[in-house]
N, C-alpha and C positions, 0 to 999 in steps of 0.2 A: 542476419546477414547484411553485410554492407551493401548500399545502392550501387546501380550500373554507371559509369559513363555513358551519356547519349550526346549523340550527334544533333542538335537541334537548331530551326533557323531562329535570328533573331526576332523574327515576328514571332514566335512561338514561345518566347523567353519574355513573362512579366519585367519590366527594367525598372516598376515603382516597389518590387519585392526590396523587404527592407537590407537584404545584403548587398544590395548595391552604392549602398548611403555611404559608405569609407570612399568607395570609386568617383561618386560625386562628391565627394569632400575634398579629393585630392584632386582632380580633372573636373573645370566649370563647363567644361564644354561634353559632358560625358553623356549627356542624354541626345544632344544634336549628332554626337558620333553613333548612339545606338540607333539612332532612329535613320540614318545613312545605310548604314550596315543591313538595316528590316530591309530598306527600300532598294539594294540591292541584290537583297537575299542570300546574302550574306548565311552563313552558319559559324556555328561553337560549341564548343563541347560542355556539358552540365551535365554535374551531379545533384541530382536531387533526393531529398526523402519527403514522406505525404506529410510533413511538418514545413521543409524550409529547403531553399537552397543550398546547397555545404560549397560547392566549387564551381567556379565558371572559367574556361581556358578558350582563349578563340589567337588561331594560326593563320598567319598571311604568308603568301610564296610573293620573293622579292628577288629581283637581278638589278637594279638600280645602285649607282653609286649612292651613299648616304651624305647629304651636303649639311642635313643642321644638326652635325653633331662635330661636337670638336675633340680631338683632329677628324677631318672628315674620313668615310673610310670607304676604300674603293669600290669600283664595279663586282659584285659576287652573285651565286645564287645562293640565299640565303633563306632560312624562314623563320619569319620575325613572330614572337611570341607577344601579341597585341597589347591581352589583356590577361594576365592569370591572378585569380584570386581564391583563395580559402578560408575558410571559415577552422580556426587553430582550435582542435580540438585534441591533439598530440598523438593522433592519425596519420595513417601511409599516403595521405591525399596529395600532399606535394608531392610526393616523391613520385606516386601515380601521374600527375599532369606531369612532372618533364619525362618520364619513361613515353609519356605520350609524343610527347612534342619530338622525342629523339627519334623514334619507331616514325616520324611523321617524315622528319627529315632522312634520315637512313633512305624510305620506301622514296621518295622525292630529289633524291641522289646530292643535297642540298651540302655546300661545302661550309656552311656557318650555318650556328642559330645565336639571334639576340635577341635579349628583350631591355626595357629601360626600367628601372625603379630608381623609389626614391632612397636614399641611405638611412632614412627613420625608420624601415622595414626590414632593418635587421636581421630578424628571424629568415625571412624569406631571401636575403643576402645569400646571408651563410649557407641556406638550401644549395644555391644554384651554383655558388662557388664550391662547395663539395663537391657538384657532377662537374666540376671543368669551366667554369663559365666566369672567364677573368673580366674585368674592370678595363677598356680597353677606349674608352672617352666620357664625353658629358656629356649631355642636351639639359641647352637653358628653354626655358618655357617661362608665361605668366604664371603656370604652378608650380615652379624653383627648376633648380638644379635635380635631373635626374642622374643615377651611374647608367651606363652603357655596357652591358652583360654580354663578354662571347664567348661561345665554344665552340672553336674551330675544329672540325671532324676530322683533320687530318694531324693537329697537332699533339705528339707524345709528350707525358711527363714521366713515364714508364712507373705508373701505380695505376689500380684498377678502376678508382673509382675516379678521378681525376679522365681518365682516358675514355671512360667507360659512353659507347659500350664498343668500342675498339676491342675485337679480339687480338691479342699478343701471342703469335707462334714461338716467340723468344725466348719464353718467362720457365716454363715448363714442361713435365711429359702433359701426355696424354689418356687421358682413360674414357671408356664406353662404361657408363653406369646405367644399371637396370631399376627403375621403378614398379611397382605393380599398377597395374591397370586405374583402381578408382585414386588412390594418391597424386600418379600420376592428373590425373581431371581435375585435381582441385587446385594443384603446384603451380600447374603450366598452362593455363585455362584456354592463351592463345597460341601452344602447339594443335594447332585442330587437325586432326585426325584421317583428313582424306586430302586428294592431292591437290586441292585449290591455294591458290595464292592466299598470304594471312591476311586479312581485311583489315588493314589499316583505318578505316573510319567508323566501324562497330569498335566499343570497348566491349570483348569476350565477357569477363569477369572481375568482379571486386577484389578477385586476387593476383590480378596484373599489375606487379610489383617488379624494382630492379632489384630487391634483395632477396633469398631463398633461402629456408633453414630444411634442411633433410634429414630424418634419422634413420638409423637403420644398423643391422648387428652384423656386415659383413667382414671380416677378418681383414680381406682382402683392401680395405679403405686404409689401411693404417699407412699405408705405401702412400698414401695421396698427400700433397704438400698444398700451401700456399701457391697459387698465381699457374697449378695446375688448371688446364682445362678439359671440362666434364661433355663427352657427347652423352646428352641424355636419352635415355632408349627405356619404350614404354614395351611391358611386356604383353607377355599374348593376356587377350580379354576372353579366351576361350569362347569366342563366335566365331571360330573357326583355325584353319592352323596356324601354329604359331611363325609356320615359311611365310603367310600371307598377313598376319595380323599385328606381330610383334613389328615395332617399328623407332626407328631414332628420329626425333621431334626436334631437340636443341641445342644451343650450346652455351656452357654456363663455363664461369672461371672464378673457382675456388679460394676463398676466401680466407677461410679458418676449417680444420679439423678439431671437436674436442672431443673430449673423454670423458666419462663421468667423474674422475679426479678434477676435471675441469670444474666443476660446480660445487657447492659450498655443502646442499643438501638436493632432495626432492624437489622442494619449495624453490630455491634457485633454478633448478633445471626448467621445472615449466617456466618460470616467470620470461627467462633468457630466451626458450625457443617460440613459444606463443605467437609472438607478435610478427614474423615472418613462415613459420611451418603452417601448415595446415592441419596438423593433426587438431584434434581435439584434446582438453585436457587430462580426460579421461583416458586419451591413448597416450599423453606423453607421462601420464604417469604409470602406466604399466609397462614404457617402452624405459623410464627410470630405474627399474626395479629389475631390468631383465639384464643376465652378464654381456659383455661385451660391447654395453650400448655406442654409437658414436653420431656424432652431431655433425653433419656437413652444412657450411656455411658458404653459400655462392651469389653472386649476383649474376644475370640471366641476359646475356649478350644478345642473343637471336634466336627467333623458331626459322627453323630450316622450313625455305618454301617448297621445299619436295619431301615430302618425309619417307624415307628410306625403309622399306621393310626388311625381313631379315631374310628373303632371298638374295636383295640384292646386296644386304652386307657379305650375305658368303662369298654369291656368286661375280659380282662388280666392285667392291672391297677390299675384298682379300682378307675376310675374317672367318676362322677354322669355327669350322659346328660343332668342334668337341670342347670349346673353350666355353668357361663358365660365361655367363651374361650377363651377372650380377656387377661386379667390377670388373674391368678387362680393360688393360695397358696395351694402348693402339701403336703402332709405327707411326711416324712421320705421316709415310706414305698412305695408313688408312686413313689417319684424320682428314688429310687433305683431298683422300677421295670423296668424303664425306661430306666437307664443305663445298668445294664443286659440284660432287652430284645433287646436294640437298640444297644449292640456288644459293647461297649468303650470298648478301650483296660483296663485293668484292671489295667495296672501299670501305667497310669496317675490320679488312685485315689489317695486320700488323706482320710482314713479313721479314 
């Protein structure tokens, strides 16, 4: 199993660890900024394993005009992404820090995030420009020319992952999808389960990802399209009923549907779903082998901070107890009961 994200202060974080030697390679001044940060008490987020450090991500909340970057750029609340670095080992770890850093902003109501790097980083360019995050000035320094990385939370390119994690009411229906109970625990690690607000500064699990592979053999998904979005609803865990147990956790917007026509053989189906499903290999090859198989492909917008049980989808919702659970096409008007009464913050609609 992959290591946690932790919250840790900088006096707590070795800085002569040798993954920090790229950081002082590029930044001369990078130890006199950690050793500020200690004396502040300052925190950052690390991933560690009992070998090495893999990731280090540290977040500053800003409302300041930026004056040394050109062009300058105005007064915002913004939250400036310090320092992020990874150890490329062809891992979800990027993708995990900026799902961090957005969940940080989203919870912090924050109308931009930037960060600087340099254009030799390539690799990590193209990351951040996938989620949205344009080239929008420079900063010169004694250690060159860095790019100036934004992603404005309110601005549309009307595609997912550019916007992401902007939910878009626009795009398509709507459906309430049923997981079963331990799938659900491994997919959605920080839908947590009872009515507390999601903890923004614990990382849940090593499986808080913004992409989602789901499989599953219901008929009823063939209806579901691209740029569809999914309320996800965890079923009853049988510790009790399922009016009190069964509950909608979050909201994802659908990617890709396939088929088993979709893949080549066996050997392509795991290989494709692996690396965002949780199943094990062993389940995705008897979920290969079985008819009707289908493959939902999502990336994972928000966990509802109120999670909704199935009283109150009947009873405050307006969803019939006679309708299947499994997949179920909501009106307008449930989804939007759903986001209301389940807390999304409001500024990652798209209305």
């Amino acid at each position: 199993m992959e290591p946690y994200l932790q919250q840790k202060s900088f006096s707590e974080i070795d800085s002569d660890n040798s993954f920090f030697d790229s950081l002082k390679n590029d930044y001369e001044e990078f130890n006199q900024w950690f050793e500020k940060k200690a004396r502040q008490q300052e925190s950052a987020y690390v991933l560690e394993t009992p070998e090495n450090i893999e990731g280090f991500l540290y977040l500053k909340q800003e409302s300041d005009s930026i004056t040394d970057v050109t062009p300058n750029l105005n007064a915002k609340k913004r939250i400036k992404i310090g320092t992020m670095k990874i150890n490329p080992h062809g891992t979800k770890l990027g993708e995990r820090f900026i799902k961090k850093a957005l969940d940080y902003a989203v919870y912090y109501q924050a109308e931009e995030l930037y960060v600087t790097v340099f254009s030799k980083h390539g690799t990590l360019v193209e990351l951040f420009n996938k989620y949205g995050f344009i080239k929008k000035a420079t900063k010169q320094t004694d250690n060159g020319e860095e790019l100036v990385l934004i992603k404005n939370l309110s601005e549309i390119f009307d595609d997912t992952l550019l916007d992401y994690p902007l939910i878009n009411k626009n795009k398509g229906n709507k459906f309430l999808l049923g997981i079963y109970p331990d799938f659900h625990t491994r997919l959605y690690p920080d839908s947590i389960l009872n009515n507390e607000t999601s903890d923004i500064i614990e990382d849940v699990s090593h499986t808080n990802s913004i992409h989602k592979v789901y499989v599953c053999f219901m008929a009823g998904v063939t209806e579901v399209k691209k740029n569809d979005l999914l309320v996800i609803y965890r079923t009853n865990d049988h510790k009790g009923p399922a009016y009190y147990r069964a509950v909608a956790t979050s909201i994802c917007t659908v990617e890709k549907i396939l088929t088993k026509a979709d893949f080549m053989n066996e050997d392509d189906f795991v290989e494709k779903c692996k690396k965002y499903s949780v199943f094990t290999e062993k389940e995705l090859r008897y979920s290969y082998n079985k008819d009707n198989v289908f493959v939902i492909k999502m990336v994972y917008n928000a966990a509802l901070n109120k999670r909704l049980n199935r009283k109150a989808l009947l009873e405050e919702v307006g969803l019939n107890k006679n309708d299947y659970f499994g997949i179920l096409k909501l009106s307008e008007q449930q989804f939007d009961n759903i986001v209301h009464m389940g807390g999304v913050n409001e500024g990652i609609i798209i209305n």
